[in-house]
Structures are given as structure tokens and as C-alpha cells.
C-alpha positions as CSV (number, residue, x, y, z in Angstrom):
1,X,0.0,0.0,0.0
2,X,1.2,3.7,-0.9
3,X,2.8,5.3,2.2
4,X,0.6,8.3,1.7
5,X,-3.0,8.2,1.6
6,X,-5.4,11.2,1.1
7,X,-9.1,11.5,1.6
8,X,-11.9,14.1,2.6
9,X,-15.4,14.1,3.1
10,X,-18.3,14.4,1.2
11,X,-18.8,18.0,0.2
12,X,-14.9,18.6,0.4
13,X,-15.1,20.7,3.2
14,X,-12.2,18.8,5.1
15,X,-9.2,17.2,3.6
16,X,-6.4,15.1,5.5
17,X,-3.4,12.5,4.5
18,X,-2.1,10.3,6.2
19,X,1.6,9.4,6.2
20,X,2.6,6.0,7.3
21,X,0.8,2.5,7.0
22,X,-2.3,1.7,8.7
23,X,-2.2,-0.3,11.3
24,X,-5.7,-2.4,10.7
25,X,-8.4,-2.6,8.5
26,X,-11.8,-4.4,9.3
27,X,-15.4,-4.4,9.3
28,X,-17.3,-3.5,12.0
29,X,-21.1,-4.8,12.6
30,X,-22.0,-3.2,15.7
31,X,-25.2,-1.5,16.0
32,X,-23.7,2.2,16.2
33,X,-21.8,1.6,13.0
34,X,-24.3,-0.1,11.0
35,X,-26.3,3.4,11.9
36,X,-23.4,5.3,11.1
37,X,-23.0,4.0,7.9
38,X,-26.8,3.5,7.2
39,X,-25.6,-0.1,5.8
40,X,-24.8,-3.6,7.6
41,X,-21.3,-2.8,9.0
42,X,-19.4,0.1,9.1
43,X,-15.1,-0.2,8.3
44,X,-12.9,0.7,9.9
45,X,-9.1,1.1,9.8
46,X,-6.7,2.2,13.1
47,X,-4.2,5.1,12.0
48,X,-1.0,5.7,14.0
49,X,-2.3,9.5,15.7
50,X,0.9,10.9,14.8
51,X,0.4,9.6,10.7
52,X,-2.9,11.4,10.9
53,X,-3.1,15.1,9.6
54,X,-5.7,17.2,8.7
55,X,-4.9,19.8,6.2
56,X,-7.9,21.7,5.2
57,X,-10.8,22.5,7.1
58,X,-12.1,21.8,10.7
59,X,-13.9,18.9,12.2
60,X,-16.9,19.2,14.9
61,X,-16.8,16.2,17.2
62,X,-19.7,14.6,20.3
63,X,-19.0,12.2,22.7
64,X,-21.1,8.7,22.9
65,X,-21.0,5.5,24.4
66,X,-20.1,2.2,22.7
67,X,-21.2,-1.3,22.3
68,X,-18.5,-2.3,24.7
69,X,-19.8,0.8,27.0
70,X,-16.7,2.9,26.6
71,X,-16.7,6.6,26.0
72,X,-16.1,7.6,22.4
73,X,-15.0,10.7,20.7
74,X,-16.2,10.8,17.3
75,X,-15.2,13.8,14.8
76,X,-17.2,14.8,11.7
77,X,-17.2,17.7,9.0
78,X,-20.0,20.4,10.2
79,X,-21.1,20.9,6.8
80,X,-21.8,17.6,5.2
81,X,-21.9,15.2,9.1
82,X,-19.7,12.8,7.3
83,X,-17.5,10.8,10.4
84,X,-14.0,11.3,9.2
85,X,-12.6,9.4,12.8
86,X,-13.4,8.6,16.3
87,X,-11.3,7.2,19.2
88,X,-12.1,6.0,22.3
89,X,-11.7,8.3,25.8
90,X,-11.6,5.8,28.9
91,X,-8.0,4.1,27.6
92,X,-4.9,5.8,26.2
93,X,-4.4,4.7,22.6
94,X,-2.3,6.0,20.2
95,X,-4.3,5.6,17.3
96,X,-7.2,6.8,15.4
97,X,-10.1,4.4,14.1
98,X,-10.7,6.2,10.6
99,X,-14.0,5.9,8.5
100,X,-11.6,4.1,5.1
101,X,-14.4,4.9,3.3
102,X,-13.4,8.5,2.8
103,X,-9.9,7.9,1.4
104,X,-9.5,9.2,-2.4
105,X,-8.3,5.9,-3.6
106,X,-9.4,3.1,-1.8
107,X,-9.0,0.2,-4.4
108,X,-5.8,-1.5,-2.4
109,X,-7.8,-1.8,0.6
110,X,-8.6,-5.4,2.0
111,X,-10.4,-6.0,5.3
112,X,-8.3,-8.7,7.7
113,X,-11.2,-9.4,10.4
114,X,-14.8,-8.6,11.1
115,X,-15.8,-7.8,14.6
116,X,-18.8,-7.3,16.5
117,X,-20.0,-10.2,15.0
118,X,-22.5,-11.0,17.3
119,X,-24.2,-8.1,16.3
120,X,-24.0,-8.5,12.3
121,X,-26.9,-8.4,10.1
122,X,-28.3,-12.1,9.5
123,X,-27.5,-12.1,5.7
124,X,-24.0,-11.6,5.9
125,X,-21.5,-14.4,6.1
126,X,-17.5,-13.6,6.9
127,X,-15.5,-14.8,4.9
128,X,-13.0,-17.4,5.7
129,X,-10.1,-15.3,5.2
130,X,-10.5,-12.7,7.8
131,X,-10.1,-13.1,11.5
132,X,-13.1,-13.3,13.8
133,X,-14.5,-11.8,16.4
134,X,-18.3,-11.9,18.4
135,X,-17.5,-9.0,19.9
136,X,-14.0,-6.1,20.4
137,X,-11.3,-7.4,18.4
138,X,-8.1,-8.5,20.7
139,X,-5.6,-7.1,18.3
């Protein structure tokens, strides 16, 4: 995968890059990302805080609780709502979990695990080549 990655959100209001790989990438079926992404899981991909940079714009951000019943921090552009990241508050981690799905270029992308799964949409089926999980991911 490139070493630099771009993306933005919908109306192109906010623009960040991120140098650096990432450090996951999975699908998430918990219930606040299926309503997040209005679809039956959400993805997800964990970004090195220090790789992450935003370089035109401003994000808005809430808190809200998980399904694990931690205290996230979720930031979004004011103009258009679309989640760009969120990170959770009650641990130190020096990461970001970003939405992938607002990269420019997304087409190297492949998803290694599906978590949450006891919460996924009866329809889907994980495939056998990612890692699974019923609920948080140990990684």
C-alpha cells in the first residue's frame, strides 16, 4: 500500500493525508456503525495518531457511548456530518479508528477481520479469510 494516503469528506469541506501505514483494516457490525453507515457494517481502519493530519478544514466532534460501553469521541465535518474518525476516551491509545471509506483511492484496501460479530446483520456471512470476532477485536 502507498505510504501516503489522502481522503476528505463528502462536500470537500475537510481534507487530511495520512503518512505512514495503517495499522488495521476491518469491518465492524456493531449497531452504532451499521447506523453510522446506514448499511450492515461500518469499516474501519486504526491510523498511528501521529500519521494522521488534517490539512484543510475543521472537524466538529460529540462524545457517545459504545457497544463495549466505553466513551467515544467521534469527529465529523459540520457541513456535510460525514464521520472522518473517532477514538475511544476511557483508555490511552495511540491511534485513530478512521472511516476508510473517505480515502481518495481506496481500491488497495482489504479488510483482515470482522468484529462485533455478534451483532451482524443475519444475511452476511464472513468470509473465511479474515479473523473473527463476536464482539472487540483482541488485536
Amino acid at each position: 500500500m502507498n505510504h501516503s494516503l489522502e481522503g476528505s469528506c463528502q462536500c470537500g469541506e475537510v481534507h487530511y493525508q495520512i503518512k505512514g501505514e495503517p495499522l488495521v483494516l476491518y469491518r465492524c457490525h456493531c449497531t452504532e456503525c451499521q447506523k453510522q453507515s446506514g448499511a450492515g457494517f461500518g469499516m474501519s481502519m486504526w491510523v498511528r495518531n501521529d500519521d494522521f493530519e488534517i490539512l484543510r478544514g475543521s472537524l466538529k466532534h460529540f462524545q457517545r457511548i459504545a457497544d463495549s460501553g466505553g466513551k467515544m469521541e467521534c469527529f465529523f465535518c459540520g457541513n456535510c456530518g460525514v464521520r472522518i474518525y473517532h477514538k475511544t476516551l476511557n483508555k490511552k491509545q495511540d491511534y485513530i479508528v478512521l472511516k476508510p471509506g473517505t480515502l481518495h483511492n481506496t481500491q488497495a484496501l482489504q479488510p483482515t477481520a470482522d468484529i462485533w460479530l455478534k451483532s451482524k446483520q443475519a444475511w452476511f456471512v464472513p468470509p473465511d479469510e479474515t479473523d473473527h470476532f463476536e464482539g472487540p477485536p483482541d488485536f
